[in-house]
VEXDREN-2710 file (C-alpha; in Angstrom, 1 decimal):
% VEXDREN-2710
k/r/px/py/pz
1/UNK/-172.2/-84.2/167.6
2/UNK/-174.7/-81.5/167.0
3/UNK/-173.6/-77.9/166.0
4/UNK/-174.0/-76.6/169.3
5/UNK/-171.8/-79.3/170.8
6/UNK/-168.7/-78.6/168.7
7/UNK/-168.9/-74.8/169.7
8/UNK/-169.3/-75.5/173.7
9/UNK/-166.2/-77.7/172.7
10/UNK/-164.4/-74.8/171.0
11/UNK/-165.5/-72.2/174.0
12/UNK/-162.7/-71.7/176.4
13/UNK/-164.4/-72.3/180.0
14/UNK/-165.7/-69.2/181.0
15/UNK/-167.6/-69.2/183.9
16/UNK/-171.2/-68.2/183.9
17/UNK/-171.4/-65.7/187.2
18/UNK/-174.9/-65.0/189.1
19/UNK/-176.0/-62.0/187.8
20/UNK/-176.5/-59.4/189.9
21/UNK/-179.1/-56.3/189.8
22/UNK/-175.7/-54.2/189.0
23/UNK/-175.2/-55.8/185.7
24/UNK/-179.0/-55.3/184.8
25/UNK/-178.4/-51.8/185.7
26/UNK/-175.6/-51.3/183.5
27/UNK/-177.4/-53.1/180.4
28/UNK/-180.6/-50.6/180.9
29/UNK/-177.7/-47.9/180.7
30/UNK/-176.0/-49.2/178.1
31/UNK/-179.6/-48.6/176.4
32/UNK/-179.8/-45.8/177.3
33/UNK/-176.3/-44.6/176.1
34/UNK/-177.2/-46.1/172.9
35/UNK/-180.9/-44.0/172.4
36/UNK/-179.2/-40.7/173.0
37/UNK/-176.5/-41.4/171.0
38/UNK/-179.7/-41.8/168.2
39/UNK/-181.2/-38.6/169.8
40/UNK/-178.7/-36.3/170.6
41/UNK/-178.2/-35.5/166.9
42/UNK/-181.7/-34.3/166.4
43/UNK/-181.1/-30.4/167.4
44/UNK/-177.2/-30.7/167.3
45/UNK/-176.0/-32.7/164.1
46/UNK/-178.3/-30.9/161.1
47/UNK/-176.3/-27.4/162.5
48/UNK/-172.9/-29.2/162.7
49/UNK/-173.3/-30.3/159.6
50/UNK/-174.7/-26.9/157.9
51/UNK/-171.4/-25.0/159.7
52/UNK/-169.6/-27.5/157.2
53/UNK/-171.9/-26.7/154.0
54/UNK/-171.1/-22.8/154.7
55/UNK/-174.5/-22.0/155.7
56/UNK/-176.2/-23.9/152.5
57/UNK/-179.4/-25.5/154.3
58/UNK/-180.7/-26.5/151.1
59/UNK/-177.0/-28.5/150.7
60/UNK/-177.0/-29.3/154.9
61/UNK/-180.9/-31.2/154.2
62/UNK/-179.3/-33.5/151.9
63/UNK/-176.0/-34.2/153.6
64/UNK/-178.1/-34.5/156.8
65/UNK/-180.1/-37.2/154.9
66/UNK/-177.6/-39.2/153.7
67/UNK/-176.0/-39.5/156.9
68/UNK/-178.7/-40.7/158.5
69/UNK/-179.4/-43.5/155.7
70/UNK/-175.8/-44.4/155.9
71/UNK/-176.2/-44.7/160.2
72/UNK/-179.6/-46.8/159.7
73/UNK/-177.2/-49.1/156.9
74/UNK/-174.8/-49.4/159.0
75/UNK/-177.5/-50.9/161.5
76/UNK/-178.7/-53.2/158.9
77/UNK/-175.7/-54.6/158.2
78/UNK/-173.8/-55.5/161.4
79/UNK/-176.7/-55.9/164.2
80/UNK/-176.8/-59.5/162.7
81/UNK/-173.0/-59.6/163.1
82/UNK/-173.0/-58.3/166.7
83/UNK/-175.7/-60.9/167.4
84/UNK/-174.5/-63.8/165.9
85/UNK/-170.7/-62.8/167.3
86/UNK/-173.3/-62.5/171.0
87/UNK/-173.8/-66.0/170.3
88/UNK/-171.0/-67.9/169.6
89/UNK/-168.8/-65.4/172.4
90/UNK/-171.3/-64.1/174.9
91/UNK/-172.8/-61.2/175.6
92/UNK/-170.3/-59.4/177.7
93/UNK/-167.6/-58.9/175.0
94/UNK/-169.8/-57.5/172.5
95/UNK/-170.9/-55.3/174.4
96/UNK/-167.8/-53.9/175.8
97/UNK/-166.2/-53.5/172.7
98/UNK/-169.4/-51.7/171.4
99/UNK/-169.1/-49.2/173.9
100/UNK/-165.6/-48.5/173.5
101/UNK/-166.5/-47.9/169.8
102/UNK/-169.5/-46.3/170.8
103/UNK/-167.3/-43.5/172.8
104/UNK/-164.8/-43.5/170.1
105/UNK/-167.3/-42.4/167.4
106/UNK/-168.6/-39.5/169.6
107/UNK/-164.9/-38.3/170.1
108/UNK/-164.5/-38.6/166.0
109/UNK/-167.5/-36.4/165.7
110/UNK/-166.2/-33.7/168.2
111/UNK/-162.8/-33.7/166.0
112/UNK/-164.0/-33.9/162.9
113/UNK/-162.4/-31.0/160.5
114/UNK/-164.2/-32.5/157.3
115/UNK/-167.4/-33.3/156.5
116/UNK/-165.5/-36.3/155.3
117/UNK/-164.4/-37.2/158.7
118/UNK/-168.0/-36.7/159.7
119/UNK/-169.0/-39.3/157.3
120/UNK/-166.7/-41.8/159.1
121/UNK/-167.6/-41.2/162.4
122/UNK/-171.4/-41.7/161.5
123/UNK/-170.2/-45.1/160.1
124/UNK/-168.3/-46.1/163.3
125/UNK/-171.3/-45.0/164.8
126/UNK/-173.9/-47.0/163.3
127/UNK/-171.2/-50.0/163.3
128/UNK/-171.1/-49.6/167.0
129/UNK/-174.4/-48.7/168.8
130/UNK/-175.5/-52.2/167.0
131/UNK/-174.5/-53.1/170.8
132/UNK/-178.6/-53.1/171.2
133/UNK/-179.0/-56.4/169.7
134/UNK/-176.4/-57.9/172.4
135/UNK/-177.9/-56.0/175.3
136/UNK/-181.3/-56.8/174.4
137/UNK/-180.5/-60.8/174.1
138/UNK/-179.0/-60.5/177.6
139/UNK/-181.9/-59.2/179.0
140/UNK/-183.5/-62.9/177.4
141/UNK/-180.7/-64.7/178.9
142/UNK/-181.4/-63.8/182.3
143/UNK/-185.5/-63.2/182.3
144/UNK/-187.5/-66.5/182.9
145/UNK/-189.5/-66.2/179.6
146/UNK/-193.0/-65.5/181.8
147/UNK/-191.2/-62.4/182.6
148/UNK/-189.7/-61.4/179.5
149/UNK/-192.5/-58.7/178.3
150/UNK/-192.0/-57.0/181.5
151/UNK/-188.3/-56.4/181.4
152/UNK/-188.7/-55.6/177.8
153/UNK/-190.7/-52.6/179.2
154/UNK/-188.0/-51.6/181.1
155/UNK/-185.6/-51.4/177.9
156/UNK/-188.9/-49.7/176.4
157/UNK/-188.2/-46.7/179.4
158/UNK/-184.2/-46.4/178.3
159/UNK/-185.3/-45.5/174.6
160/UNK/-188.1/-43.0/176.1
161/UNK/-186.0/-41.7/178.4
162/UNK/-182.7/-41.4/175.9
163/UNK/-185.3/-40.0/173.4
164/UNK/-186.3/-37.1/176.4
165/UNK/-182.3/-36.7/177.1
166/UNK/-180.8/-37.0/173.8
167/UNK/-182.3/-33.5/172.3
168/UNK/-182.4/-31.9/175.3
169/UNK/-179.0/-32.8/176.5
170/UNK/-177.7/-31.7/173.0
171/UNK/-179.4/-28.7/172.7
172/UNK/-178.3/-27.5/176.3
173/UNK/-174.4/-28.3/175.3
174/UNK/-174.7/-27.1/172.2
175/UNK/-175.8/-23.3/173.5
176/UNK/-172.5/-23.9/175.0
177/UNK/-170.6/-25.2/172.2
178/UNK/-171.4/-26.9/169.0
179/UNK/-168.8/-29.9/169.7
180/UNK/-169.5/-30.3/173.4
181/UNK/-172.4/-32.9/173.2
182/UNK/-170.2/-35.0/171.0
183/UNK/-167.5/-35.1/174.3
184/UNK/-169.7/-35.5/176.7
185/UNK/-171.4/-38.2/175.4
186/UNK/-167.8/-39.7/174.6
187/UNK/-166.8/-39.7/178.4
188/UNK/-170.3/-41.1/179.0
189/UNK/-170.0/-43.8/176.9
190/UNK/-166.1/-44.8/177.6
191/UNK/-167.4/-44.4/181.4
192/UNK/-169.9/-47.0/181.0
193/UNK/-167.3/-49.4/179.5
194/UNK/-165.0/-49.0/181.9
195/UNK/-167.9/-49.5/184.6
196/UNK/-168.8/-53.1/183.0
197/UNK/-165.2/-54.0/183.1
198/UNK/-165.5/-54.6/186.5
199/UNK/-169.6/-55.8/186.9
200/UNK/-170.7/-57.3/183.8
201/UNK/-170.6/-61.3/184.2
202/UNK/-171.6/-62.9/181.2
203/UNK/-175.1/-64.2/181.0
204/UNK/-174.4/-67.0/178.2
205/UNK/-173.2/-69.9/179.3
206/UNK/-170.5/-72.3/176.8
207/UNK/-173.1/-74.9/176.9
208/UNK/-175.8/-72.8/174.8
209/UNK/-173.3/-70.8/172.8
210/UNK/-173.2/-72.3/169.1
211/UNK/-170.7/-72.0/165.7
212/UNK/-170.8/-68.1/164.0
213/UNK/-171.8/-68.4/160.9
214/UNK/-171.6/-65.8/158.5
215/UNK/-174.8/-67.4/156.8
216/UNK/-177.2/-66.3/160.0
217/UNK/-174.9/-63.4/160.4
218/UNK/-175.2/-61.7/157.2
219/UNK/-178.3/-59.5/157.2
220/UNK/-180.4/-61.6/154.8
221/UNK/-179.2/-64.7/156.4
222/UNK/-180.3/-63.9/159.7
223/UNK/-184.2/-63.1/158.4
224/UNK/-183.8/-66.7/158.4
225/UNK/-184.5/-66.9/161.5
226/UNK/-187.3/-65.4/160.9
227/UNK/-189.0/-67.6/159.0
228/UNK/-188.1/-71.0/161.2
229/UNK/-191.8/-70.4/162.4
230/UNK/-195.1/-69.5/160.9
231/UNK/-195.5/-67.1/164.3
232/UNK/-192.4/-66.2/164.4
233/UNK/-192.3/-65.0/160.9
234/UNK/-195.7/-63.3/160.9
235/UNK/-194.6/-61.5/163.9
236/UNK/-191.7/-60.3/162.6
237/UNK/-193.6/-59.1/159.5
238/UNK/-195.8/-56.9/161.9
239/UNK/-192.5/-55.3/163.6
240/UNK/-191.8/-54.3/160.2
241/UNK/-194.8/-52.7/159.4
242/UNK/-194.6/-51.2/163.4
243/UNK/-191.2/-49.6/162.8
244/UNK/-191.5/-48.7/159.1
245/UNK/-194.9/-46.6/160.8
246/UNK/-192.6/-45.4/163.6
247/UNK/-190.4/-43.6/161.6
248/UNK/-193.1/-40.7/160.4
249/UNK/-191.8/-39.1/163.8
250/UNK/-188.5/-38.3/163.5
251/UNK/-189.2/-37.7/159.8
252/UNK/-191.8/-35.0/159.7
253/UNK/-192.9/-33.6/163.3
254/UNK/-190.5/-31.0/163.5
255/UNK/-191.5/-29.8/159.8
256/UNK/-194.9/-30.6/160.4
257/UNK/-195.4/-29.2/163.6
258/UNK/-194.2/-26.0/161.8
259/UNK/-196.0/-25.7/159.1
260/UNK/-199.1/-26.5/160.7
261/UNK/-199.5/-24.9/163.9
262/UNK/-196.6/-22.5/163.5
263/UNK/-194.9/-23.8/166.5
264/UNK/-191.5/-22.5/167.5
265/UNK/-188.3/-24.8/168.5
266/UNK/-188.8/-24.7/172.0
267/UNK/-193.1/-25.7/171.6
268/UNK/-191.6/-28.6/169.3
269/UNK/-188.9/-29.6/171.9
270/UNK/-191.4/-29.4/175.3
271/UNK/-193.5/-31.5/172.7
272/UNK/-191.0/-34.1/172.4
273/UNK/-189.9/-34.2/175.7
274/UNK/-193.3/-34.8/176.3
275/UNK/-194.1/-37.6/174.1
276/UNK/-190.8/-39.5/175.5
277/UNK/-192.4/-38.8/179.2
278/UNK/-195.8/-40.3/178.2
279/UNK/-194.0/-42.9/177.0
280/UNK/-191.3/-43.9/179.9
281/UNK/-195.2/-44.1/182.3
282/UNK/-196.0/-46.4/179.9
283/UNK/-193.4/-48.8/179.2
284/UNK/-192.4/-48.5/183.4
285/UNK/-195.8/-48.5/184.9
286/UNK/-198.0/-50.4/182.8
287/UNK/-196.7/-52.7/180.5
288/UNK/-196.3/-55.5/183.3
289/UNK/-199.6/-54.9/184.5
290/UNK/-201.1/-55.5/181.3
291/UNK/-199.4/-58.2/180.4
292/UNK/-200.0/-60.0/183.9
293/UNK/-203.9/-59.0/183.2
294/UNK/-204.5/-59.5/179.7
295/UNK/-201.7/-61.5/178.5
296/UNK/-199.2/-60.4/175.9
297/UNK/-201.1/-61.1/173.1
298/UNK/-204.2/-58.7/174.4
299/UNK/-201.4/-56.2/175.2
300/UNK/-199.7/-56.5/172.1
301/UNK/-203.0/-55.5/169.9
302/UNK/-204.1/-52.9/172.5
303/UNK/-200.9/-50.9/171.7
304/UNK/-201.3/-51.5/168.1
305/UNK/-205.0/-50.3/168.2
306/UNK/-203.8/-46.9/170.3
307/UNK/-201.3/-46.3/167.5
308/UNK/-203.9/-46.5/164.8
309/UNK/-205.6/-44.0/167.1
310/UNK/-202.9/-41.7/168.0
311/UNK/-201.6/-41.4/164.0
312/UNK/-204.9/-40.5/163.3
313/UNK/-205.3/-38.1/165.5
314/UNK/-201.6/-36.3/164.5
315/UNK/-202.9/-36.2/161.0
316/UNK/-206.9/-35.0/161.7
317/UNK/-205.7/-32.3/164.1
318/UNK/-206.3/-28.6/162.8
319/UNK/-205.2/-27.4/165.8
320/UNK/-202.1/-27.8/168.5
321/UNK/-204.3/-28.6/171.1
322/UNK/-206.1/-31.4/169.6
323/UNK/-202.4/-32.6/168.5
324/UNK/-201.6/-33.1/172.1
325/UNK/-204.7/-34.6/173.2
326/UNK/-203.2/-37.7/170.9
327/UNK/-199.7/-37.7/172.9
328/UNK/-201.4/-40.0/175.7
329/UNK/-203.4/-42.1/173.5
330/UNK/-200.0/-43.2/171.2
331/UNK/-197.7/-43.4/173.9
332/UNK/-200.3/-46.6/174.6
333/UNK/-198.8/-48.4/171.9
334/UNK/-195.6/-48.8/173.7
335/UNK/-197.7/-51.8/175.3
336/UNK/-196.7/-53.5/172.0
337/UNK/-192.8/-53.7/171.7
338/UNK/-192.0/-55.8/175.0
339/UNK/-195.4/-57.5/174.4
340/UNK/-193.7/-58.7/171.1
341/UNK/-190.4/-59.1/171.9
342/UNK/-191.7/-61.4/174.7
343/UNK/-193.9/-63.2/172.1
344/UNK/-190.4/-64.1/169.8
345/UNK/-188.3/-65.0/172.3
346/UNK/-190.2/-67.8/173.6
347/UNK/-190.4/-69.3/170.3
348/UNK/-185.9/-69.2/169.6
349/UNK/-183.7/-71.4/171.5
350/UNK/-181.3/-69.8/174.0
351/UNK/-178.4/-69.9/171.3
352/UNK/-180.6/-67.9/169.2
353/UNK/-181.7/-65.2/171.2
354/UNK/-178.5/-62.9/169.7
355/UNK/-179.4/-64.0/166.1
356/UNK/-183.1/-62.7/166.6
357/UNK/-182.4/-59.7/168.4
358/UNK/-179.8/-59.0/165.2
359/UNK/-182.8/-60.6/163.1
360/UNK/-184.7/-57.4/164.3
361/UNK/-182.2/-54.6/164.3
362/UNK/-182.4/-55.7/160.5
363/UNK/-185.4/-54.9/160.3
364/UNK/-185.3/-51.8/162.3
365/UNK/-182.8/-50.5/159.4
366/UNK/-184.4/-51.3/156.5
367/UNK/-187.5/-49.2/157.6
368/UNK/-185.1/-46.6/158.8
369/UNK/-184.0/-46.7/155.3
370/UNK/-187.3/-46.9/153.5
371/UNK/-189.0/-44.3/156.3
372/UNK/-187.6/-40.9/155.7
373/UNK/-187.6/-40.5/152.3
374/UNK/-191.3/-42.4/152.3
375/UNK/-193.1/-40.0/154.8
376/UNK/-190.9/-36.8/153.7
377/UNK/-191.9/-37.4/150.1
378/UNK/-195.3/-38.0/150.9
379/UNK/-195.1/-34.8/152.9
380/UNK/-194.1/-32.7/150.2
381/UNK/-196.1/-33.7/148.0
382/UNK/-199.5/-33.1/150.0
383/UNK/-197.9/-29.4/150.6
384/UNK/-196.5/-28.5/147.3
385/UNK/-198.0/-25.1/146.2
386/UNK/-199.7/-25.9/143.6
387/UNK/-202.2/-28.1/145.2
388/UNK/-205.3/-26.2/145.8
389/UNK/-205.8/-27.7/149.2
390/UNK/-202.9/-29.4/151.4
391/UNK/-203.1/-32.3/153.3
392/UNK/-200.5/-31.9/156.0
393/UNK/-201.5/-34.6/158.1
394/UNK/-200.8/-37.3/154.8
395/UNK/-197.7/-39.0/156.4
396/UNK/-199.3/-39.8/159.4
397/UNK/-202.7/-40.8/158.1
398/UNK/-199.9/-43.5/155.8
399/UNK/-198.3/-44.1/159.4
400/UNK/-201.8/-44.7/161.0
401/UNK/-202.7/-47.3/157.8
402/UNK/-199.3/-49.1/157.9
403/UNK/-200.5/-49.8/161.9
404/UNK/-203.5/-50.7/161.4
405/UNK/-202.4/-53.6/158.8
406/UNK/-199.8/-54.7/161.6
407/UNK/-202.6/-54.9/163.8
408/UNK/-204.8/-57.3/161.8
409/UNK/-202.0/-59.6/160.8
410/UNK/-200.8/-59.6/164.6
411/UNK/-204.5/-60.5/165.4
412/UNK/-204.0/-63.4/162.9
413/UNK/-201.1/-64.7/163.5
414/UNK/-201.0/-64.6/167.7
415/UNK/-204.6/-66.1/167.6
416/UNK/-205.1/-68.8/170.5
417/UNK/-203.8/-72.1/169.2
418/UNK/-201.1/-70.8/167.1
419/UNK/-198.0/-73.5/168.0
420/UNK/-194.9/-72.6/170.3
421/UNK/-192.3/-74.5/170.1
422/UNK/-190.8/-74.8/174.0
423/UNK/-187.7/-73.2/174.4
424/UNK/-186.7/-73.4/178.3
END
């Protein structure tokens, strides 16, 4: 009896229920919760945290830091375990229970008296918006693989559209008070769990569950994974490279954006807003289109190319207006993330769909690890004063290079011929 046979033995009998376009609804939500609960701390959390350091911004920017490093470990470490719990459970519990956690953490943070108790909540919040991994392998369950890349777009519109209402929802609530972002958030969140209670039927049925494992669970056993195809593998080497690349946003715009063209918060928060606009068009008009016309592979190095573009025109620009003319250009490489995932989740088994969505939150926070210190560095060292001429624009010619390399291994590794194994 094969693996997967003794844990549809061990699964009580849940029934598998039709799912309707209400359950899809709420996972695109629960995406969405997830991004601003990423977002929202942007122009809310460094000023929490600063009230706490008495004012010290010098002291705030390294508290600030190790928060987020500690959020993105957190990521690292238990996406895998929501994943592979996704698996051998279902969907539907993980999720739940992330959400409840989820809301929890936010009400931590508007309680916290400590910037000890701060650091807890930012644990239980990492721990608990690894939800994504779950809600990401649902979307697999119940997508015909043909049709994968173009719900993937639509989870590609909840992270634009959590990264437009995260800062500016925080920012709004915070004029009003400091804490309130954190609550509202909270009822959000405990809202949307209480919603799924009632509509969420679970997409995995006993049959294609399998045995958790702490081996694929833990986050160097579930790279594993990774590796069970030359593709596969290759792919996911490229996502690193993508996401390592991504993170020379969050890093350095805001400092950048100062120091450059002088621009005040609210030119830096219109800017954001809209970069997460051109990329909502994107992922929601035009990622199925391109798919359907070029195929995923085509679309998957056409988004790739537009990044190599865009970073290059963040870090050539002398000017704000040339800086925006590159907005449009890289919100074209959201063409690769649901052209990819679609790409790896043909080539898992339905029982693994949890373990390679965990596979690649991994992955997600070891860049996030490696990223801000890499392009923040690199930052200040291009500006230091004693250079006779500064080179601003550094981190995202070393974002537009790190691209560019995903692009030519992508081009390698998806050529026409490569194997798939069938999984449906």
């Amino acid at each position: 009896m094969n693996e997967q046979a003794v844990a549809a033995d061990e699964t009580p009998a849940v029934a598998v229920t039709p799912v309707r376009r209400a359950t899809i609804v709420f996972i695109l939500i629960t995406l969405l919760l997830d991004m601003i609960a990423m977002s929202i701390v942007i122009p809310v959390f460094p000023t929490l945290v600063e009230d706490f350091a008495g004012g010290d911004t010098s002291h705030a920017a390294e508290l600030v830091g190790l928060f987020f490093t500690v959020w993105a470990l957190m990521q690292f470490l238990f996406s895998p375990v929501a994943g592979g719990l996704s698996d051998r459970f279902g969907r539907r519990p993980v999720i739940l229970i992330s959400n409840f956690g989820l809301g929890f953490s936010y009400i931590m943070t508007a309680l916290a008296p400590s910037l000890g108790w701060l650091f807890v909540s930012r644990v239980v919040s990492g721990i608990t918006a690894s939800s994504i991994s779950a809600a990401t392998a649902y979307i697999a369950d119940v997508t015909p693989p043909e049709k994968r890349a173009a719900a993937f777009g639509l989870t590609g519109v909840c992270f634009g559209l959590g990264f437009v209402l995260g800062p500016a929802l925080g920012g709004v609530l915070a004029s009003i008070d400091l804490r309130l972002p954190f609550w509202v958030s909270a009822g959000l969140s405990l809202a949307n769990a209480m919603y799924g209670l009632f509509v969420l039927p679970e997409s995995l049925a006993p049959e294609k569950r399998q045995h958790f494992s702490w081996r694929r669970a833990n986050p160097v056993g579930s790279l594993v994974l990774l590796r069970s195809h030359p593709e596969l593998a290759g792919l996911s080497m490229v996502h690193f490279l993508y996401t390592l690349a991504h993170n020379v946003l969050p890093s350095v715009f805001v400092l950048y954006a100062g120091f450059r063209y002088g621009w005040d918060q609210m030119t830096i928060g219109l800017t954001m807003a809209g970069s997460g606009l051109a990329m909502i068009v994107v992922q929601g008009a035009l990622v199925k289109p391109a798919v359907k016309r070029f195929g995923e592979r085509r679309a998957l190095v056409m988004g790739l190319f537009c990044a190599v573009i865009g970073f290059s025109i963040y870090a050539w620009a002398p000017r704000g207006e040339l800086f925006w003319l590159g907005i449009p250009i890289l919100a074209l490489w959201g063409l690769y993330g649901p052209s990819a995932q679609g790409l790896m989740s043909c080539r898992v088994t339905p029982s693994e769909q949890g373990q390679l969505q965990g596979a690649l939150s991994s992955i997600m926070g070891i860049t996030g690890m490696i990223g801000p210190g890499l392009f923040s560095l690199t930052f200040a060292f291009f500006i230091a004063p004693e250079r006779s001429t500064a080179l601003p624009g550094a981190p995202f010619f070393m974002a537009a290079v790190l691209v560019a390399a995903a692009l030519t291994l992508a081009w390698r590794v998806t050529r026409p011929g490569a194997a798939v194994t069938p999984t449906h």
